[in-house]
C-alpha positions in Angstrom: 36.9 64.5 51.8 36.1 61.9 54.6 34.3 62.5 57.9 34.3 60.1 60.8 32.0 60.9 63.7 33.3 58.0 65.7 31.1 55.2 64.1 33.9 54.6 60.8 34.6 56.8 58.0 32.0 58.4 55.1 33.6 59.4 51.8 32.0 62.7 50.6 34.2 63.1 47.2 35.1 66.3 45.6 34.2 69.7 47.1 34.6 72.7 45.5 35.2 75.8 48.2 32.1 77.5 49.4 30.0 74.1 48.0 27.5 72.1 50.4 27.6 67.9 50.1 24.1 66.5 50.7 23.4 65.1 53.7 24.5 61.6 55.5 22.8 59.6 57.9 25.4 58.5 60.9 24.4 56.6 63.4 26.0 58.7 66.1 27.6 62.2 65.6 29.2 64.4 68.3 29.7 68.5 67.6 33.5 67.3 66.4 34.6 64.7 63.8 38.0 63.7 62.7 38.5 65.3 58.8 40.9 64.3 56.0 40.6 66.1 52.7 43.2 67.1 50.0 43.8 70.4 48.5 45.9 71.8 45.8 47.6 68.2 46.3 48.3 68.7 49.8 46.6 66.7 52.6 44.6 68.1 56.0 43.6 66.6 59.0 41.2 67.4 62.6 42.3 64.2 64.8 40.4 64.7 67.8 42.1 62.6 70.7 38.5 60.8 71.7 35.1 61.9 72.1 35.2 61.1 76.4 32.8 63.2 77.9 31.2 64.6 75.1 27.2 63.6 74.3 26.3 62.0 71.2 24.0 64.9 68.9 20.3 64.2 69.2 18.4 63.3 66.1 18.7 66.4 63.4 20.3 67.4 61.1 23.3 69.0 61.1 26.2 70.7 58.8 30.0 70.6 59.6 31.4 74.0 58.6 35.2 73.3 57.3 37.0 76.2 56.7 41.0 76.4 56.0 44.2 78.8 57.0 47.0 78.2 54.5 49.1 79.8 57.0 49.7 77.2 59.3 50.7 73.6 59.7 48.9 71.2 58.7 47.4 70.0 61.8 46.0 73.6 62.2 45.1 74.5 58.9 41.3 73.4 59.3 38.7 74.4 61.8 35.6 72.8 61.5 32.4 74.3 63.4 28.6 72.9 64.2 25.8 74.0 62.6 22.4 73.1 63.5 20.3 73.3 60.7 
């Protein structure tokens, strides 16, 4: 799986479903990130357009929740939600 918050991408490796990765330091983060990971051999992507007018996250830490609908196209397949932890 790789995340990129807007500051270039991190690699997190292999995920199994319902698994947590341990945390990364990025310099700037906003509440979306542009995903690519592969499953069952099959690639999925968010592509946000830009981040305009969104604020960077304050310090914190924070969780991306990636969850997956084999039921659509691969554009729409993921939704990814913020978690403040």
């Amino acid at each position: 799986m790789v995340v990129n918050t807007g500051t270039g991408e991190v690699t997190f490796g292999n995920l199994d479903a319902g698994k947590n990765t341990a945390y990364q330091k990025f310099s700037k983060a906003y509440r979306y990130a542009f995903v690519k990971l592969e499953i069952d051999g099959k690639t999925y992507t968010i592509q946000p357009i830009d981040f305009v007018g969104e604020e960077p996250l304050k310090d914190g830490c924070y969780a991306y929740q990636i969850s997956v609908n084999s039921s659509q196209g691969q554009f729409s397949n993921l939704s990814l939600k913020l978690i403040e932890e």
